[in-house]
N, C-alpha and C positions, 0 to 999 in steps of 0.2 A: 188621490193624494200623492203630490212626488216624494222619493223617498230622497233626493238629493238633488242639492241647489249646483252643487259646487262650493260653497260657500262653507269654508271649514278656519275656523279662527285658529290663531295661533296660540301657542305657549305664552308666551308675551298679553298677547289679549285678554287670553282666560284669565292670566293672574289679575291683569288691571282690572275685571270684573270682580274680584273678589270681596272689595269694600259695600259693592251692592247687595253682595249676597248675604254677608255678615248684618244686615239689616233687617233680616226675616225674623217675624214677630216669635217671641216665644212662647207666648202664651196670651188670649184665642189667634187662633192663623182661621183660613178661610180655604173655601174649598172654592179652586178657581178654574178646572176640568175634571170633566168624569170622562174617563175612557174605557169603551167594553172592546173587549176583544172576541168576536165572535167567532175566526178563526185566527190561524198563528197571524196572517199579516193583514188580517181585516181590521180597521178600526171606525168605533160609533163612537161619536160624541154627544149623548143623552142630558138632556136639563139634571133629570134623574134616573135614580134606579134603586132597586130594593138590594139589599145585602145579607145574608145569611151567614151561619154558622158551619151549613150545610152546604152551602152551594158558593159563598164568596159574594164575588159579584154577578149578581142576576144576568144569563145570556153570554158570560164572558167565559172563553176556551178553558180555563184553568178547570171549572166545576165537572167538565168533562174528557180533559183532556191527562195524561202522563202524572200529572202534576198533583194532582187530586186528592191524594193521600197523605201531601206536604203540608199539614192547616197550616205550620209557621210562615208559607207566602203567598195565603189566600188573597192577599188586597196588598198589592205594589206603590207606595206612596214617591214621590219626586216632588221636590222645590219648584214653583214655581218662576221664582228669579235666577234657576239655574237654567230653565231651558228656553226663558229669553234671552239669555246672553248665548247661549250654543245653537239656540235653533234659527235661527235669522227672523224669523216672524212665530204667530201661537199659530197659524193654522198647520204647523209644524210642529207643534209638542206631543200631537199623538204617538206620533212616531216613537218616542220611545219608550211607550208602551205600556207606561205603568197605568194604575186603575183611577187613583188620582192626584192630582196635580194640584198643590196645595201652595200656597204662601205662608209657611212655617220653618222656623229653626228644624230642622231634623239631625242634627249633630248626637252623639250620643250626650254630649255635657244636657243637655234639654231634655231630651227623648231617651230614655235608658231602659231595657228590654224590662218588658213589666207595666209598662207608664198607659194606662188605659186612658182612651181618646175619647169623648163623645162628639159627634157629626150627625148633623140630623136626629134621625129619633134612634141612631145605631151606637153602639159602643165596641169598641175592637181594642186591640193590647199589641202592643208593640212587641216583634220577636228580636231573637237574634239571630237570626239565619244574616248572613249579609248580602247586600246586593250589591253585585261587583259591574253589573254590565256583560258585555257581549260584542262581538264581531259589529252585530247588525248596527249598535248605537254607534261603534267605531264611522262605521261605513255611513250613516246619516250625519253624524254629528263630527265628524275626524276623529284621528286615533290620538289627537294632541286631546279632545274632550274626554275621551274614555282613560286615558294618562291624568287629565288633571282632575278627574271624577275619583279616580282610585288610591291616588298618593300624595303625600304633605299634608295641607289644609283640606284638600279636597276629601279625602279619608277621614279626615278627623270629623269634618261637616256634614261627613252621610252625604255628596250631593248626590250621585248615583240614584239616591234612594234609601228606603227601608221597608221592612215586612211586615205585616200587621194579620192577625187571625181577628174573625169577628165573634164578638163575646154577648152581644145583644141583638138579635135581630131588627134591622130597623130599613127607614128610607134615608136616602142620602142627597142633596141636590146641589147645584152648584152655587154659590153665595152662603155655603151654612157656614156656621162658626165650626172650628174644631175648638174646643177646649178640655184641659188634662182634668181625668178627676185626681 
């Protein structure tokens, strides 16, 4: 998987994407990638996978790596109409990395720390740890996506992302509904 096209949108661009983004369901969204990460820059793209309390995401580096002890960001969630507009194509939204890749408002006005999700037969709870990004997103995605991820609308929209701890053991697969209890 390349980790770079070349292909880094502009300031200008990002914001024209933003009407598409504002379009993300608020409630059910769908689960439209699961990404394991089995080491820091391995990534699987599984139909499914099981999810724990214990462990996060089944197979993925976090359950045994640094991080472990952080339940607030067991399970990395991302928009998925944010990394069609920044990634050039989806066989490129692994890449940044989170666990899954949803078509869901993730803004805090929707999602606000507490807001328990069910997915599949799993139920997980929204933290507030925040997800800010990284070098590496910079460097796949340009440092104009990782600027417009982090500040103005982009901040307010969560598109970066959000944290989630899992609160119900369950399976998770791609096409399930997410819906708030």
């Amino acid at each position: 998987m390349s980790e770079h096209t070349g292909l880094h949108l502009s300031k200008a661009e990002l914001e024209a994407g933003l009407p598409a983004l504002a379009l993300s369901p608020q409630d059910p969204g769908t689960i439209e990638m699961i990404v394991v990460r089995p080491s820091e820059d391995a990534r699987l793209t599984p139909a499914s996978v099981e999810i724990s309390a214990e462990l996060g995401v089944h197979g993925d580096h976090w359950s045994v790596g640094k991080y472990r002890d952080y339940r607030d960001t067991q399970i990395a969630i991302i928009n998925s109409r944010l990394l069609d507009l920044v990634s050039g194509s989806r066989e490129r939204w692994a890449l940044a990395g989170d666990n899954i890749v949803a078509d869901l408002d993730l803004s805090r006005v929707n999602l606000v720390p507490g807001q328990k999700l069910e997915m599949g037969t799993a139920v997980v709870e929204i933290t507030d740890t925040p997800h800010t990004g990284c070098n590496k997103f910079a460097g796949r995605f340009g440092a104009d996506a990782l600027r417009f991820v982090n500040v103005g609308p982009g901040k307010e929209m969560r598109l970066r992302g959000i944290y989630a701890r899992v609160l119900q053991d369950g399976a998770i697969s791609v096409g399930d509904r997410i819906s708030k209890l």
